[in-house]
TORDOLUM-654581 format. One record per residue (C-alpha): residue in one letter; y, x, z. Coordinates in steps of 0.05 Angstrom, whole numbers, plus 5000, padded with zeros to 4 digits. Layout:
BEGIN
AYXZ...
//
This chain:
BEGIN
X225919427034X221618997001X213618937011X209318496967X204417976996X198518056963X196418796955X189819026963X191819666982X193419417055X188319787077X190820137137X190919537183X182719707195X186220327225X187119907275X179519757294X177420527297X172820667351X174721127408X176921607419X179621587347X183620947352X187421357410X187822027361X191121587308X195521097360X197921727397X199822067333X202921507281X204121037324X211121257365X209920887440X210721167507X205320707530X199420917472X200421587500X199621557564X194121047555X190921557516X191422127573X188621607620X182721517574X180422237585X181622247649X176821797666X172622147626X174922897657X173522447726X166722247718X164723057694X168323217760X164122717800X157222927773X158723587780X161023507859X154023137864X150623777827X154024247876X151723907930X144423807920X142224517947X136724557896X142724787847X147825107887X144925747867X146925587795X153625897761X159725457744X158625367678X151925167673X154524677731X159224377678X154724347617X149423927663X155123517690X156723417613X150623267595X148722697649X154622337625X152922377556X146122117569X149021637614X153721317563X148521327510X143620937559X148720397574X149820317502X142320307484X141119777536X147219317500X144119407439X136619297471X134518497434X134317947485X126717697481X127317287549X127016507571X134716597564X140017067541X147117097537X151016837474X154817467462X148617947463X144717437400X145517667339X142017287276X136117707293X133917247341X133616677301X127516457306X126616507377X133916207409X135515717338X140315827289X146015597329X145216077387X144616617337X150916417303X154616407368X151917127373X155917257317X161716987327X162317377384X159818017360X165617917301X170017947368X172617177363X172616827419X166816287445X166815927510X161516327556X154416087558X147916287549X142816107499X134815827524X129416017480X123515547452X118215797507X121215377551X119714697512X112415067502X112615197582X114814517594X109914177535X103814547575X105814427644X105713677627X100513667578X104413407529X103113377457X108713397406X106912817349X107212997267X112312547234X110512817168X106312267140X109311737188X112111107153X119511027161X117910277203X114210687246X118911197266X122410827328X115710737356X114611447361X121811597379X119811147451X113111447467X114912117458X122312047491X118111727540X113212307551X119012727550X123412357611X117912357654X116313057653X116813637703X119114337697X115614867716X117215377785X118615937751X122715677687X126415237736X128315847773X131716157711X135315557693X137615597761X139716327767X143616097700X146915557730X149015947784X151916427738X157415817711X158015627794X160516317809X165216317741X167915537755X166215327817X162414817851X164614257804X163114677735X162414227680X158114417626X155214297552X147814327536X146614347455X141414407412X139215037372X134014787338X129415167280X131414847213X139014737250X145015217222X140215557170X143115817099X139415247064X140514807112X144614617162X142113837204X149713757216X150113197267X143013047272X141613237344X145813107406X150013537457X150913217522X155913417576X153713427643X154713677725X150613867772X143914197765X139713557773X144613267718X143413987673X136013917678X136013107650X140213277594X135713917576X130113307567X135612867530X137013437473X129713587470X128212757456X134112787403X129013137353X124612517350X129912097337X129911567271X135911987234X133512647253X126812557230X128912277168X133512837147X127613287158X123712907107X128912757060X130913617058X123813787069X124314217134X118814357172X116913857234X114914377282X119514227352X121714897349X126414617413X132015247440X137615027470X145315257488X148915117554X155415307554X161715187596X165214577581X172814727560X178014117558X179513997488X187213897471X185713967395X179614067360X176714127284X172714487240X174215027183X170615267114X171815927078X171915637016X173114896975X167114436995X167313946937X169914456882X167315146908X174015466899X173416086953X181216256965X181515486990X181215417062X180414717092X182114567164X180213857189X184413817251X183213217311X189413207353X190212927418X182012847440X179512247490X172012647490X168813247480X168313557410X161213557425X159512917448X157712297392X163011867416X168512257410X169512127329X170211457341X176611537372X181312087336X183612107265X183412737228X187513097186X185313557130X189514217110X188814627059X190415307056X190315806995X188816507024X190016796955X197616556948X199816307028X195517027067X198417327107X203316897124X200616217135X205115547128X207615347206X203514677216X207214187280X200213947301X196714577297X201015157328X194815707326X192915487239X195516327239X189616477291X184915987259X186016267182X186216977201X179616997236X176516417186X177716977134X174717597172X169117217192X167617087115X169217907086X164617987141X158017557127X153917447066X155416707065X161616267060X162516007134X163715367169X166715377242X168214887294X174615027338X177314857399X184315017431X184814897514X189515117553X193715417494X187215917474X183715847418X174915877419X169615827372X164815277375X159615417321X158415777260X153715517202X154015647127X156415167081X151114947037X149814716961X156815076939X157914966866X158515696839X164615836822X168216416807X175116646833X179017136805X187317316824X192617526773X192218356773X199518256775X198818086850X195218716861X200819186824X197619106755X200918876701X199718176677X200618086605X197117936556X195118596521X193018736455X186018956431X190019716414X192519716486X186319486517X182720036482X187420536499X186620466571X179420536571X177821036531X179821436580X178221066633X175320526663X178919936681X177319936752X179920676771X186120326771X184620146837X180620556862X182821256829X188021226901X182721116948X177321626922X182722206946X181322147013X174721567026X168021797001X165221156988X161620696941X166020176905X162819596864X163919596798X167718916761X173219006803X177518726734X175218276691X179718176618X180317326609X183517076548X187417746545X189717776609X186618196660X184717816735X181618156795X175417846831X178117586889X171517636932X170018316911X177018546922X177018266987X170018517011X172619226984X179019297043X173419057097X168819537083X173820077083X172920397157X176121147144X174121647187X179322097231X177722617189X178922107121X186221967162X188022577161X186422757087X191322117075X196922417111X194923107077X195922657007X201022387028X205523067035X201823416976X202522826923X209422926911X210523616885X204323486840X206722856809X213123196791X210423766760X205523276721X213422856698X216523496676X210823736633X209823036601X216722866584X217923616551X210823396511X214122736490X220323066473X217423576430X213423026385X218822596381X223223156352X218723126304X218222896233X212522476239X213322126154X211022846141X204623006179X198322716155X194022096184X188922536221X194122946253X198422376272X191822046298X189322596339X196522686359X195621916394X189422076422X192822646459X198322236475X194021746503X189422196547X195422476584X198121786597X192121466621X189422056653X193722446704X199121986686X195421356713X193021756757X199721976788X202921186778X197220846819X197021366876X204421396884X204520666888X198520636940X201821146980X209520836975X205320096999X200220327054X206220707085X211120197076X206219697110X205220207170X213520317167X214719637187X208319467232X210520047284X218119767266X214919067296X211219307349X217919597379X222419057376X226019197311X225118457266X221418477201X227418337164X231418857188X225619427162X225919167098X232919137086X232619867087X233220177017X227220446983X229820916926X233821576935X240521506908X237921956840X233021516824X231421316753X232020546775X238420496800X240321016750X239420456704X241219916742X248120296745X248020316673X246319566659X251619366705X256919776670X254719606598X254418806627X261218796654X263719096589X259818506553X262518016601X269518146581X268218066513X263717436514X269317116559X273917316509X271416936456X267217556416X259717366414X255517976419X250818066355X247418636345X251719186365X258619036397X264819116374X268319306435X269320066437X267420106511X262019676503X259919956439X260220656475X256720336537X251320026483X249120786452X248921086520X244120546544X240120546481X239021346482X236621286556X232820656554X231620456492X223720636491X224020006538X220619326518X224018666544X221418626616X219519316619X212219096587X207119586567X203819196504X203319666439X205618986396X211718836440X217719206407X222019586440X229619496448X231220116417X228419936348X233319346341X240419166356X238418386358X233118486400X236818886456X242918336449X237817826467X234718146527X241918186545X245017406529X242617116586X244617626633X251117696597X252516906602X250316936684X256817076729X255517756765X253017756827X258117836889X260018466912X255818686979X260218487042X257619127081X254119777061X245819887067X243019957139X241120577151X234420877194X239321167254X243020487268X235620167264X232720667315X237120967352X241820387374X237619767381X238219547445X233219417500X227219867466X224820567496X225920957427X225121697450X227422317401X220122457385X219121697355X224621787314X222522397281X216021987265X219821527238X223421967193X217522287163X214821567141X220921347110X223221937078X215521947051X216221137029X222821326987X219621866955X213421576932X217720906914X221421336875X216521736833X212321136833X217720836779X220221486753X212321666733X212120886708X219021026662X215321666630X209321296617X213820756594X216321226537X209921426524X207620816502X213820686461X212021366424X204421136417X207320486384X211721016341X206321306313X201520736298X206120386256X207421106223X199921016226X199120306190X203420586130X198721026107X192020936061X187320556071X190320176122X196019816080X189419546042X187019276095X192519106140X198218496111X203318786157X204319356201X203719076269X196618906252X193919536268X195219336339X189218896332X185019466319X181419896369X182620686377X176120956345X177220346290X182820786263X177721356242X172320866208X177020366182X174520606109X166720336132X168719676174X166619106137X169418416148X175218886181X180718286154X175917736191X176318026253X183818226261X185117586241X180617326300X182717746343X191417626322X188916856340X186416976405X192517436429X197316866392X194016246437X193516766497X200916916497X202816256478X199115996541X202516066615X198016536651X195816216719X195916706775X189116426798X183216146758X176315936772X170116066727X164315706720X157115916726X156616036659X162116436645X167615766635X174315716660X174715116704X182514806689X183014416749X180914146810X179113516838X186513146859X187713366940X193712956949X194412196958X197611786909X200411076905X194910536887X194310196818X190909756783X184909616833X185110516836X185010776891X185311586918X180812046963X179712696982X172912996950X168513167002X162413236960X161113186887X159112676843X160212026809X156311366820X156510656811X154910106867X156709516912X161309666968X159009457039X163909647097X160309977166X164109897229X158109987283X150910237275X147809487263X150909497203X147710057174X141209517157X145609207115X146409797066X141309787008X139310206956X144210406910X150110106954X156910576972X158010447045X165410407063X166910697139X172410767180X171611457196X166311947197X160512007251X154512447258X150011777267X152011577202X147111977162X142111417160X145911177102X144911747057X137811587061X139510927019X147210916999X149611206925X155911376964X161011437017X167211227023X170711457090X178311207112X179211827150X175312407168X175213087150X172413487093X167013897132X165913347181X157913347200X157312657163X161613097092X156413597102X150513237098X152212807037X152713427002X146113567022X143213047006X147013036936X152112416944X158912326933X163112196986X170712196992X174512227057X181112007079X181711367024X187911107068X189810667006X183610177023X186609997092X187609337094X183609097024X178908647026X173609076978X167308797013X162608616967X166008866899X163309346858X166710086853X166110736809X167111386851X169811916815X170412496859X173013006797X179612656810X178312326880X178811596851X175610946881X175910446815X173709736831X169809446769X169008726796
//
């Protein structure tokens, strides 16, 4: 059995995230486990027990043991309802005190605990994992500000000579200060909280959330420290280090550069520190070309520090990966140095559906888990559009004529296709531009598409109107098949030479709303049932034991139908073809062979409304109209050996269930089992027998419009026949009153010409203004020449300069204005540069580094991992960085 990759129509894995009680409901009835059940009974016991207990309380309070039984029961009901809605009310209730636990912040609480807090919040309400800690709100600098009568200075106006001067005072101020009783205490009671979770010795993390950190215009990546500490003496000294880390020469200069407000806004996060074995950060989408199906992964293996601590980029190199959610989802390439990439990718892309930005994390792995450090958005994306071939989403990708086009939606519009399936059984909204038509092939927007399955969260009551579909589908799709072929057989029975233009017209237009009505209708809902229940066939195969490959290996078709009806066919008719070719007797036009010949008409009678590769395009002809053209469909397969003869029959369903070994498969799981496969093989098979009869409708549609296109005024107007293919439907009826009519076929025969002529990529990007982008900046590394070298575009741009190399933070004075400043590797203190340098060249580092993220905001072009320039002596010499193909080009 095979399953595609990419299918929106996966949408029954949210199943899977149902609240209770219905994620038991559906478990305990789909999903065939001995352990869901059970687990199901024990969940209303504990609710049955908890009635029980309030009501043994209510019976003996002697105030009520007067009362009958049942009203006993409905109180006892009723406290626990109120009960359970209390508890719930009081998770939901907003933190507004001195601190707060990460998991309970939510980006409501911005302004009071700092962006990062509140991004911590959720990542932890999106259920991924962050190392425990709590967040500290700004009243406590206020607290502490008042307490010691200190007053925070305005850098606004300062002069940049003057800004270490102010960075000592106020540190100064700062260091010497004292914390006040009753804020001390609550640090404390927090502190205790990590003793009791840790022990004695817990280590721990203090960070800044500041306001104007982690914001959707900006993010101050690297500008303010995190300090690791023990103890609480130690906790308290580095709460007064973070806070002093806002004065500092960088950070106030970024704030001036970006134009963020210098109000010390100072929260804070203290978390528990984890021991890194591999660490990095993630983006949702491209940062230097703003493609959004491009994942990059920066990955630091083998850590000396803390992720969080300045000094720990100086001593790692970093590795960037890129992965294309679009082509590689769901099954991710297996990466040696990053065993978890699966767990990284799967809930990068979640965490994206999910918000209303394109995110940036920061990971950690220790101790074999994976946790999330931070969350920010990535900033001053290029907008860029993606969009996916539809034929990766069970469309068909070909170019299609303007006839065909108009065809189709006339009846209907272009998205139904998709959604027509859905609508059955989930009442929802879906956005419109779901399909987009690009140089005559139609793409899917990837981001809406995606948004689309996360938003889908059916109902029990939606469930079961799926499984009702699912069993009522069938007997109505076959009823719509034998109505529609006796309709097609009784026109094409027909003389058609003999009935007039408007006839034959209306006659297409009849034609037409049957096959894009309830025939598209039945095609797309078959083949959204035969997927979602094909994807749900081999999860609960998984999740018992039984491997992937052996599920799909199943067969999908009944033995009657239509495909293997005609793949019996082929075969015979190829065999008889063989023997001739290998004989020495060329096939040409029809064969001489009798068997073959014999063989030949059968196929043609059955088939012959078929176009080469089964495509739906009015202007492709089919292989009935001409012997040459069904001998060359058939030379290559003719000149190919046959394939080898299968070894041993097709697995069947009992051998899969009933004898694998070592799993508790019960009689009842079985019989689940059997109702989902013998639904997938049905719906498989209508799904192609309803996509053969619309097949030969379309065949008959071209029939008549070239009946059509022989017929006044059209052979005026048209210089062939197949023009009228680059008509549109309701041209046919005002043909007489176009003018320029010859102009714009001719335009539009161009276009479809070029778009066929051109190999259709399965994903492109558009521009802002509506412009298909045709590549991206180069990714890979490449082999010096000619004083070239190669990056990896971290940020966008091009610019001209001197090169001066930075190895330690003296060096930085050495950078003037309009200079590119070569580093080793990428560190958060190195953002004084972009103050003065035109860009950055980095030898390593990764693409959504803190040091790649602010060049980007402050507009520079950088390039990361230039491992070419090791060793050349470039100091001095003037460079061109072209970050459209990631090239370093020395000029002098």
């Amino acid at each position: 059995m095979t399953f595609p990759h990419h299918d929106i129509f996966f949408i029954f894995r949210v199943f899977n995230k149902l609240p209770l009680p219905e994620t038991y409901f559906f478990l305990a009835f789909f999903v065939p486990s001995f352990v869901l059940v059970v687990s199901a009974l024990f969940y209303f016991l504990i609710y049955f027990a908890l009635v029980t207990a309030v009501a043994a309380l209510l019976n003996a309070l002697s105030i009520l043991q007067t009362l009958p039984l049942y009203l006993k029961i409905t109180i006892a009901l009723t406290v626990v309802g109120i009960g359970f809605t209390t508890v719930k009310h009081l998770q939901k209730r907003q933190p507004r005190g001195l601190t707060a636990k990460l998991s309970r912040l939510s980006s409501q609480q911005h302004d009071l605990y700092g962006g990062k807090a509140a991004s911590l919040g959720e990542l932890a309400r999106a259920k991924l994992p962050i190392p425990y800690g709590f967040a500290v709100s700004c009243k406590l600098f206020e607290h502490f500000t008042r307490h010691n009568r200190i007053t925070p200075p305005d850098t606004s106006n300062l002069p940049p000579e003057k800004l270490n001067d102010l960075y000592q005072e106020t540190t100064a101020e700062i260091r010497r200060g004292r914390f006040p009783i009753l804020p001390c205490l609550r640090l404390y009671i927090v502190y205790l909280s990590f003793i009791l979770r840790s022990g004695a010795d817990a280590s721990l993390i203090v960070r800044s959330s500041f306001g104007g950190e982690d914001t959707r215009e900006h993010l101050a990546p690297g500008q303010y420290i995190s300090i690791r500490c023990s103890g609480f003496g130690n906790l308290l000294n580095a709460v007064r280090e973070c806070w002093c880390s806002f004065w500092s020469e960088s950070a106030t200069q970024y704030r001036i550069h970006i134009g963020i407000p210098h109000e010390p806004r100072l929260s804070l996060i203290i978390q528990l520190f984890l021991p890194p074995e591999i660490i990095g950060a993630a983006a949702a989408a491209n940062p230097a070309t703003g493609f959004r199906e491009e994942f990059v992964i920066d990955i630091t293996t083998s850590p000396q520090y803390s992720p969080l601590s300045p000094e720990y980029a100086a001593k790692d190199i970093t590795e960037t990966v890129l992965i294309n959610i679009a082509i590689d989802f769901p099954h991710i390439p297996h990466n040696e140095k990053l065993p978890l990439l699966q767990n990284i990718v799967n809930n990068l892309r979640s965490l994206s559906l999910r918000l209303e930005y394109v995110p940036v994390v920061e990971w950690l792995i220790s101790n074999g888990h994976l946790y999330f450090l931070q969350l920010r958005p990535l900033t001053a994306l290029p907008p860029v559009s993606t969009f996916i071939a539809t034929g990766m989403i069970e469309t068909p990708h070909e170019p299609l004529s303007p006839m065909t086009v108009s065809l189709i939606t006339s009846v209907r519009p272009l998205d139904s296709i998709i959604t027509a399936p859905l609508e059955k059984y989930i009442k929802t909204q879906f956005p419109s531009g779901l399909l987009k038509k690009i140089n005559c092939h139609f793409y899917a927007d990837f981001i809406t598409i995606s948004r689309v399955i996360v938003s889908l969260r059916p109902t029990f009551l939606q469930f079961l109107k799926f499984i009702d579909l699912s069993i009522r589908q069938a007997p109505s799709a076959r009823q719509f098949l034998y109505v529609f072929n006796n309709f097609i057989t009784g026109i094409e029975q027909q003389n058609l030479a003999a009935h007039p233009t408007d006839q034959l017209i209306n006659t297409l237009k009849t034609l037409n709303t049957q096959m894009q009505g309830e025939g598209m209708m039945h095609q797309t809902t078959a083949a959204h049932l035969f997927q979602t229940l094909s994807y749900l066939f081999e999860q609960m195969m998984t999740a018992i034991g039984v491997p992937r490959n052996a599920s799909r290996s199943l067969p999908v078709y009944r033995l009657d139908c239509i495909v293997l009806e005609r793949n019996r066919s082929l075969n015979q008719l190829l065999s008889a073809l063989r023997h001739e070719y290998t004989s020495g007797e060329n096939p040409k036009g029809r064969p001489a062979g009798i068997r073959a010949a014999e063989l030949w008409d059968e196929y043609l009678r059955r088939f012959g409304f078929l176009a080469p590769g089964d495509r739906i395009d009015l202007s492709i002809a089919r292989i009935g109209e001409s012997g040459e053209i069904f001998a060359g469909a058939l030379q290559p397969l003719v000149a190919s050996p046959p394939p080898p003869a299968a070894a041993v029959s097709q697995p069947k369903l009992t051998s899969l269930s009933w004898q694998h070994k070592g799993h508790n498969i019960v009689p009842w799981d079985f019989l689940v089992f059997w109702f989902l496969y013998n639904r997938i093989k049905t719906y498989a098979t209508l799904r192609e027998e309803v996509k053969y009869a619309l097949l030969r409708g379309w065949s008959l549609a071209r029939r008549l419009l070239l009946e059509i296109a022989r017929r006044q005024p059209f052979v005026k107007i048209l210089q062939v026949p197949d023009e009228i293919f680059f008509l549109e439907i309701d041209e046919l009826t005002s043909i007489a009153e176009e003018d320029g009519l010859k102009a714009k076929i001719a335009a539009r025969r161009q276009d479809f010409t070029s778009a066929k002529a051109t190999v259709a990529k399965s994903i492109i990007h558009l521009s802002q203004d509506g412009k298909i982008i045709d590549s991206a900046p180069a990714a890979e590394q490449k082999t010096p020449a000619s004083d070239i070298y190669y990056g990896i575009p971290a940020s966008p741009g091009v610019c001209d300069g001197t090169i001066k190399r930075i190895s330690e933070m003296a060096d930085a004075e050495k950078v003037e204005q309009g200079d590119i400043a070569l580093v080793d590797r990428c560190e958060p203190w190195m953002s004084v540069l972009l103050n003065r340098a035109c860009g950055i060249i980095a030898l390593s580092g990764g693409v959504v580094s803190h040091l790649a993220l602010a060049a980007r905001e402050y507009g520079v072009p950088m390039l990361i991992g230039a491992h070419s320039l090791h060793g050349v002596q470039i100091e001095g010499r003037r460079a061109t960085i072209n970050t459209s193909d990631g090239t370093v080009k020395l000029t002098q």
